[in-house]
Structure formats: C-alpha cells, structure tokens
C-alpha positions as CSV (number, residue, x, y, z in Angstrom):
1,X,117.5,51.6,126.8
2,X,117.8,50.9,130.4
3,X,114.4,52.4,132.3
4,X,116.5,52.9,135.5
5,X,118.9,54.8,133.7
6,X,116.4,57.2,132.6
7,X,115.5,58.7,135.9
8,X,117.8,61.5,135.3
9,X,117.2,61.9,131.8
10,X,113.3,62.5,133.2
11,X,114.5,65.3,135.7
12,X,116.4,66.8,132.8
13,X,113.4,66.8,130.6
14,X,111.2,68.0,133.0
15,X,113.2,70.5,133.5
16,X,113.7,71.7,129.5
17,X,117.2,71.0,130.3
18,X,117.6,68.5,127.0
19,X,118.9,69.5,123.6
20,X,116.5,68.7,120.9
21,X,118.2,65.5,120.0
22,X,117.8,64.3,123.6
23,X,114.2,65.2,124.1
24,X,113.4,63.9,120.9
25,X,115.1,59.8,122.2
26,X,113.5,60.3,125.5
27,X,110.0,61.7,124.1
28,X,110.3,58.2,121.6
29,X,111.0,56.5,124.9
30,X,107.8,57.5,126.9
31,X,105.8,56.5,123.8
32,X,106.9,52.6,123.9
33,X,107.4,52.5,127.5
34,X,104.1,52.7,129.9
35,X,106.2,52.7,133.1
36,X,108.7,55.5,131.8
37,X,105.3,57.2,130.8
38,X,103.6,56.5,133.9
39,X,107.0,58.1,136.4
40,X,106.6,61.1,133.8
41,X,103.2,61.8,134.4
42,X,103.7,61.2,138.8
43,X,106.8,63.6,138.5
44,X,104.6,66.5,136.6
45,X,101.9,66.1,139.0
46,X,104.3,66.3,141.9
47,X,106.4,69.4,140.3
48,X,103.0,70.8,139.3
49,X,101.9,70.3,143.4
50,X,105.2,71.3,144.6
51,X,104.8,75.2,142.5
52,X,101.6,75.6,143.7
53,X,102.0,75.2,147.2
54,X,104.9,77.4,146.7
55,X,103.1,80.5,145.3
56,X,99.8,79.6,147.8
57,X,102.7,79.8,150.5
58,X,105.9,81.9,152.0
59,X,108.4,79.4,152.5
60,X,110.3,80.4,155.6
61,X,113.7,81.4,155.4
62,X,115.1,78.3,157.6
63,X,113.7,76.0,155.3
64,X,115.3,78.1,152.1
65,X,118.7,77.9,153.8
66,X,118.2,73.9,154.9
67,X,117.7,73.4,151.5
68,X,120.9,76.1,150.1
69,X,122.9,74.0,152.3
70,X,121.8,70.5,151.4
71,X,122.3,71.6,147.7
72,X,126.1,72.8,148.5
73,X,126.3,69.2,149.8
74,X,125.5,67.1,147.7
C-alpha cells in the first residue's frame, strides 16, 4: 500500500464514507503505519477545530458562496 495514495482513502474515512470492507484495510493500515497514523490524527484535530469554530461562529454568507462556487469548480 502506497501511503500517498491513501490521502483520499483518509478523507473518506473521516468522513464515514467507506464500506466496512474499506474501513476495515485502511483501519489495518493506520495500525502498521505511524505516518498514515500520525496524518489521521492532524486531520481529526483539524476537522474537530474546523466544527467548532463553526458553531462558536456565523460564517458570512460571502464566504458560504466563495466556497459553493469553488466546490462547483473543481
């Protein structure tokens, strides 16, 4: 298993977008690899940050449509 191939696979998982099957490969992943842990761990801190600051905060409605927009994009 390629690390850098499992950047997505982390979104995914932190996300609960994985079947069972999937979580189950990249969960046996984390376990033998310490930087695959280690990204894991950064990420939920940063989602984790990113939802507080969200319910602490209104976000204004530019910055809602900046990011609609940048979604649409991409």
């Amino acid at each position: 298993m390629h690390c850098h191939e499992e950047i997505e696979t982390l979104y995914r998982y932190l996300d609960h977008e994985l079947d069972e099957g999937e979580k189950v490969r990249f969960e046996l992943h984390m376990r033998a690899c310490v930087d695959c842990l280690r990204r894991f761990y950064y990420e939920l801190h940063f989602q984790t940050v990113v939802l507080q600051t969200l319910h602490e905060n209104e976000v204004p409605p530019t910055l809602v449509e900046r990011i609609r927009l940048a979604l649409q994009e991409s």
